[in-house]
C-alpha positions as a Markdown table, in Angstrom:
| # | Residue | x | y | z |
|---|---|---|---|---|
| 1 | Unk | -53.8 | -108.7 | -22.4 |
| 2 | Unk | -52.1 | -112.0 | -21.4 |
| 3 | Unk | -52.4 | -113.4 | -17.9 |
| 4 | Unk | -49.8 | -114.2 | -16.1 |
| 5 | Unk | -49.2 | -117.4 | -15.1 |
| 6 | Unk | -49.7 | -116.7 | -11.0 |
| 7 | Unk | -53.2 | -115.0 | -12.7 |
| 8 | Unk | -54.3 | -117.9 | -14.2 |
| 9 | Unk | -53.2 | -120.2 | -11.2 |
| 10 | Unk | -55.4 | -117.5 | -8.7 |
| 11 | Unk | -58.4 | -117.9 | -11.2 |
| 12 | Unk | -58.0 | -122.0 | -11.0 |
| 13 | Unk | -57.8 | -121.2 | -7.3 |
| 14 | Unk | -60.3 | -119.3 | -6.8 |
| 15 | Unk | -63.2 | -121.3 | -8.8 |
| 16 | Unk | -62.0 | -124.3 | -6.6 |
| 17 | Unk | -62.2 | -122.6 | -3.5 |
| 18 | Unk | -65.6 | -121.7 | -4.0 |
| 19 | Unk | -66.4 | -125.3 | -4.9 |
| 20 | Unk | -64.5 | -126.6 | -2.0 |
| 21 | Unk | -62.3 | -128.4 | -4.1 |
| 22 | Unk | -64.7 | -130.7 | -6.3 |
| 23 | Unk | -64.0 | -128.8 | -9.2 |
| 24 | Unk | -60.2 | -127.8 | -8.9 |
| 25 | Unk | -59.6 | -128.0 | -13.2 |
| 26 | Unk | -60.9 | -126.3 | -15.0 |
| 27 | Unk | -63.1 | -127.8 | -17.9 |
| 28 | Unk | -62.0 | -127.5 | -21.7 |
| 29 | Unk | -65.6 | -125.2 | -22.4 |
| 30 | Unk | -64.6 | -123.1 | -18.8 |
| 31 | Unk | -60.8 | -122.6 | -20.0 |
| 32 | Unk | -62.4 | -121.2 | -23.2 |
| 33 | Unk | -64.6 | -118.9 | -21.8 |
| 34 | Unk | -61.5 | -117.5 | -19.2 |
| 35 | Unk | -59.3 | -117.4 | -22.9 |
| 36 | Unk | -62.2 | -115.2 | -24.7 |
| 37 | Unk | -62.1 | -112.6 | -21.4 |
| 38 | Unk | -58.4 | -112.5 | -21.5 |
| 39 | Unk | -58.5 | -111.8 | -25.4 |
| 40 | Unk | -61.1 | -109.3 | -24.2 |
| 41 | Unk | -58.9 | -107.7 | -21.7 |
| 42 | Unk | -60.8 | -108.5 | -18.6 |
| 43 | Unk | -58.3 | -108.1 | -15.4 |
| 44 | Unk | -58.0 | -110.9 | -13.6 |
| 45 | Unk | -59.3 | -109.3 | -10.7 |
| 46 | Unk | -62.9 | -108.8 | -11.8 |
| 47 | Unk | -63.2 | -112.6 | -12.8 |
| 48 | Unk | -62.2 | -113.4 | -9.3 |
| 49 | Unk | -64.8 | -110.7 | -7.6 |
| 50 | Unk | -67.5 | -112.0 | -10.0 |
| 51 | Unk | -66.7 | -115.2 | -8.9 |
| 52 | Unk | -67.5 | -114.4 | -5.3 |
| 53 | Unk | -70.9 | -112.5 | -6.2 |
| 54 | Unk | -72.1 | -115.3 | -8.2 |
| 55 | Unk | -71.3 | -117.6 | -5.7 |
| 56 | Unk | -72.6 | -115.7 | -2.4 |
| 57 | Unk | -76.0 | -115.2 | -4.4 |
| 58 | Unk | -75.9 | -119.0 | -5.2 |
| 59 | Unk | -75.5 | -119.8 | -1.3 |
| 60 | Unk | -79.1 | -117.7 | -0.6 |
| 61 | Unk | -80.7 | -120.1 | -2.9 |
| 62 | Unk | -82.8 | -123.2 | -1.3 |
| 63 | Unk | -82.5 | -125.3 | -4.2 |
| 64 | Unk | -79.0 | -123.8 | -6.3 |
| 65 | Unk | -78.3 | -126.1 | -9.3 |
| 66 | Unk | -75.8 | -128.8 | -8.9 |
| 67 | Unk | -74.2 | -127.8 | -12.2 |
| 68 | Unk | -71.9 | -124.9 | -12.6 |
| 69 | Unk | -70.0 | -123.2 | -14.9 |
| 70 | Unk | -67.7 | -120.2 | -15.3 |
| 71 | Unk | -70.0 | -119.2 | -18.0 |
| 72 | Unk | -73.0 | -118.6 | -15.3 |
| 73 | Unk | -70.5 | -116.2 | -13.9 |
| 74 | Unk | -70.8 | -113.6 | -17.2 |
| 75 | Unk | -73.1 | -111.3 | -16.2 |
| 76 | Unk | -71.2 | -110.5 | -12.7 |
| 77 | Unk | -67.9 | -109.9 | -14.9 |
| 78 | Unk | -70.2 | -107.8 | -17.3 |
| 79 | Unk | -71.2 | -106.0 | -13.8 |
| 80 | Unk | -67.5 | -105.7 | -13.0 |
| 81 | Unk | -66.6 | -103.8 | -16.7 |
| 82 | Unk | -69.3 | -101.7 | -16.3 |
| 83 | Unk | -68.3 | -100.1 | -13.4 |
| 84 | Unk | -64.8 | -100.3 | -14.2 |
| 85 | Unk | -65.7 | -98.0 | -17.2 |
| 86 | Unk | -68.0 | -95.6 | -15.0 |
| 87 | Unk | -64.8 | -95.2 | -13.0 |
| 88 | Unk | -62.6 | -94.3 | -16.5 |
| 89 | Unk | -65.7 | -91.8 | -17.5 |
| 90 | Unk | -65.1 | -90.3 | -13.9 |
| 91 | Unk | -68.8 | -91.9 | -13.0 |
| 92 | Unk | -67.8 | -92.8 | -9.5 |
| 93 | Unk | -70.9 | -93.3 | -7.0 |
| 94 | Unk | -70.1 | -90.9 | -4.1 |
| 95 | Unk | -68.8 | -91.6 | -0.8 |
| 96 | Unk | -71.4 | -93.7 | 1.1 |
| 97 | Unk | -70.6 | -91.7 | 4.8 |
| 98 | Unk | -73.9 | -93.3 | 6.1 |
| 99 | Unk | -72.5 | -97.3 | 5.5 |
| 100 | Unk | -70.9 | -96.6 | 8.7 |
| 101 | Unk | -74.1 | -96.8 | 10.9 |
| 102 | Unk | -74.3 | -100.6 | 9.9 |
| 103 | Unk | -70.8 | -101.5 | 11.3 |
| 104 | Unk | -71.0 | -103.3 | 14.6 |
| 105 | Unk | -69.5 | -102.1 | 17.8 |
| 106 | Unk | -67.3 | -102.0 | 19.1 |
| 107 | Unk | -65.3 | -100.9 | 15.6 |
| 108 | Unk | -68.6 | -97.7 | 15.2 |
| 109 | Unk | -67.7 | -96.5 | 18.2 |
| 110 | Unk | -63.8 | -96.1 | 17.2 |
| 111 | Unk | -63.5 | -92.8 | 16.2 |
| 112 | Unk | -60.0 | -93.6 | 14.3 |
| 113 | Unk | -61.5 | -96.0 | 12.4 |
| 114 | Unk | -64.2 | -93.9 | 11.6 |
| 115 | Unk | -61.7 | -91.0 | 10.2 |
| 116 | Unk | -60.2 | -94.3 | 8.1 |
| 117 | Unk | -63.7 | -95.3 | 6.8 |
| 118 | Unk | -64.5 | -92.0 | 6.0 |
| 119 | Unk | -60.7 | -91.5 | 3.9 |
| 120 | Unk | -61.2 | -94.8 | 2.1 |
| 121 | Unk | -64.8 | -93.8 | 0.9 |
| 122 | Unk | -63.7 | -90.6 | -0.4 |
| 123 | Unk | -60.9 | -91.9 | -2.2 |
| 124 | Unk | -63.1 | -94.4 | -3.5 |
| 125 | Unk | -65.5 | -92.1 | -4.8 |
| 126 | Unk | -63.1 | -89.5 | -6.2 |
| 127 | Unk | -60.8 | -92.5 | -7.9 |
| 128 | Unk | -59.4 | -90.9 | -11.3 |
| 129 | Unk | -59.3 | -93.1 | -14.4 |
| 130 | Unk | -56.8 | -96.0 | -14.6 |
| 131 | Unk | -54.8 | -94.0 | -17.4 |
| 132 | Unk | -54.5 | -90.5 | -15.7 |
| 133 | Unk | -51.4 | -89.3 | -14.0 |
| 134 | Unk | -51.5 | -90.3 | -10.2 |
| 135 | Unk | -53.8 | -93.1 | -10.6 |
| 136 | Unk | -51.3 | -95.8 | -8.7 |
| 137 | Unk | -50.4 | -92.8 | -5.9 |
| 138 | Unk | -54.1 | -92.5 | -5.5 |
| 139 | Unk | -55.1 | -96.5 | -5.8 |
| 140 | Unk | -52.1 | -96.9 | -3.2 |
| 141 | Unk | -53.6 | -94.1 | -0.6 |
| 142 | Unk | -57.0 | -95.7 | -0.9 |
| 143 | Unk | -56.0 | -99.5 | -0.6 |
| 144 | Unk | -54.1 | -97.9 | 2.8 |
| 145 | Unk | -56.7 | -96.3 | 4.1 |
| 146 | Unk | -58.9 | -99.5 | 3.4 |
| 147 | Unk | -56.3 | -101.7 | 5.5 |
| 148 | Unk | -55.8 | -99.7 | 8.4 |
| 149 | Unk | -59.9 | -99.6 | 9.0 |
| 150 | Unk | -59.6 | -103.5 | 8.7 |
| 151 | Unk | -56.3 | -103.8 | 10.8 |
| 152 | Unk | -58.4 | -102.1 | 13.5 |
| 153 | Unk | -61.0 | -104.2 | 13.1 |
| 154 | Unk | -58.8 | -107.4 | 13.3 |
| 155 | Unk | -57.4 | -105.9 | 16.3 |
| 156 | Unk | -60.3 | -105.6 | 18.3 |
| 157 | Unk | -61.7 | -109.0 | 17.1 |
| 158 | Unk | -59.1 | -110.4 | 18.7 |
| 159 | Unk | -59.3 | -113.9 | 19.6 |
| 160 | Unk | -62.1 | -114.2 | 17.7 |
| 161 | Unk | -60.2 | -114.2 | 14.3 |
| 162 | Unk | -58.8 | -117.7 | 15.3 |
| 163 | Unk | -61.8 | -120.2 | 14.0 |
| 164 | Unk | -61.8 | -117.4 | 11.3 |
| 165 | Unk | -58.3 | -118.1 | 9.9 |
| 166 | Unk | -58.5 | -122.1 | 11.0 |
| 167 | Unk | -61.5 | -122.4 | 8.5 |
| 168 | Unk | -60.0 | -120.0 | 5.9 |
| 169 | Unk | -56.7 | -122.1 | 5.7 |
| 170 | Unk | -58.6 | -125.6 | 5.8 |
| 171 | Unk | -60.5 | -124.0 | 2.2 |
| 172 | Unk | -57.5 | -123.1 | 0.3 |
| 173 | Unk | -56.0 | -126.6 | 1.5 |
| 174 | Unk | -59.3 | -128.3 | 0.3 |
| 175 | Unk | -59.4 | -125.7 | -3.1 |
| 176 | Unk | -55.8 | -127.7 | -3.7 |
| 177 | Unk | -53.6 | -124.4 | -3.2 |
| 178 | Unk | -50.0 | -125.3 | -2.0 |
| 179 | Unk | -49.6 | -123.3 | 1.3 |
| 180 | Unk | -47.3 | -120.2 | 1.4 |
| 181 | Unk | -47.2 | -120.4 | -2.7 |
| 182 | Unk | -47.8 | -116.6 | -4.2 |
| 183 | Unk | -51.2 | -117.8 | -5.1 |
| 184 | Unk | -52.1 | -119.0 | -1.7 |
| 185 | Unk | -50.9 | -115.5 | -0.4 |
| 186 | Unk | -52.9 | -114.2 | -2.5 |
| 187 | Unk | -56.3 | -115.8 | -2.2 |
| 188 | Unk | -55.6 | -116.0 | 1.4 |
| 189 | Unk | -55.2 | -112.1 | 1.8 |
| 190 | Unk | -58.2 | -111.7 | -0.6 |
| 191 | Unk | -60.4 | -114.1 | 1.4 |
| 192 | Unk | -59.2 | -112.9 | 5.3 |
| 193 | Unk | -59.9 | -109.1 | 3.9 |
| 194 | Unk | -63.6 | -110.2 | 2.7 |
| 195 | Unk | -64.0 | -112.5 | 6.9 |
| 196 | Unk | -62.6 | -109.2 | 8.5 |
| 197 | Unk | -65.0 | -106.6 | 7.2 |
| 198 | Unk | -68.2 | -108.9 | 7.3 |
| 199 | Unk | -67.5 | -109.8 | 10.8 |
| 200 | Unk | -68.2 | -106.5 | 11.9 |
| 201 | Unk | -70.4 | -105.2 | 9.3 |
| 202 | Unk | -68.0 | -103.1 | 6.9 |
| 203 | Unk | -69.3 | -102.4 | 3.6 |
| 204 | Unk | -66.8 | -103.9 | 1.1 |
């Protein structure tokens, strides 16, 4: 696998969106590391989501360490592959119904939503391995059902989305990401999907 070069500028992006911009290149020892996963195959896409567990654990922590490095992020992509492989065995955790009862109102009480919740789960959990015939039909049915849950719940947050996009846009600007570029798309959609669903409690 080679990453493209949009991939590679969405990794950069990333790791300086989560340092808020102090750390927008990459060092020689972190480019290496990103190399060796890419001669490994790793997608692109599991990096960055490994990126923002590391990171979200690091922000519980009352003393994190001033120091970081994309190799600190390994075990999360290891994580990542794991399940990745579960999914290509047909391993799939099944669908997680009860999650609902932890989103907030007024989204619970929606019960469109609700059937949308419920779709997306069990097309997550029934998800046939990347090489079978009708993966991408099946990836494209879940990744709709997944938007219209959130598009409702943008919808009812209503104004309240505002301060949420305000401070989303002020980190890509401060992670050094040109505005309206395919990678700021990108991250932007990645990062306003991730803001949506914890504002009201949606299991991502």
């Amino acid at each position: 696998m080679v990453y493209s070069r949009e991939e590679w500028d969405w990794v950069e992006g990333e790791w300086a969106y989560h340092l808020h911009g102090r750390s927008a290149f990459l060092s020689s020892e972190d480019f290496h590391r990103l190399q060796l996963w890419e001669g490994e195959a790793v997608p692109a896409e599991i990096i960055v989501n490994a990126m923002g567990a590391y990171f979200e654990r690091r922000s519980k922590r009352p003393r994190p360490r001033s120091f970081v490095k994309v190799e600190h992020i390994a075990k999360d992509v290891a994580k990542g592959l794991k399940l990745r492989e579960a999914l290509q065995r047909g391993e799939a955790p099944a669908a997680d119904f009860g999650a609902w009862s932890g989103v907030s109102e007024p989204l619970r009480s929606d019960p469109k939503a609700r059937i949308a919740f419920e779709t997306w789960q069990r097309l997550k959990a029934s998800a046939p391995s990347p090489d079978a015939p009708g993966f991408l039909e099946h990836f494209d049915a879940e990744r709709s059902a997944r938007k219209e849950l959130l598009a409702r719940a943008e919808a009812m947050l209503g104004p309240e989305t505002t301060p949420l996009r305000t401070e989303l846009e002020e980190r890509l600007i401060e992670a050094q990401l040109k505005p309206q570029s395919l990678v700021w798309k990108r991250a932007f959609q990645h990062h306003w999907e991730l803001r949506i669903a914890e504002a009201l409690g949606i299991p991502t």
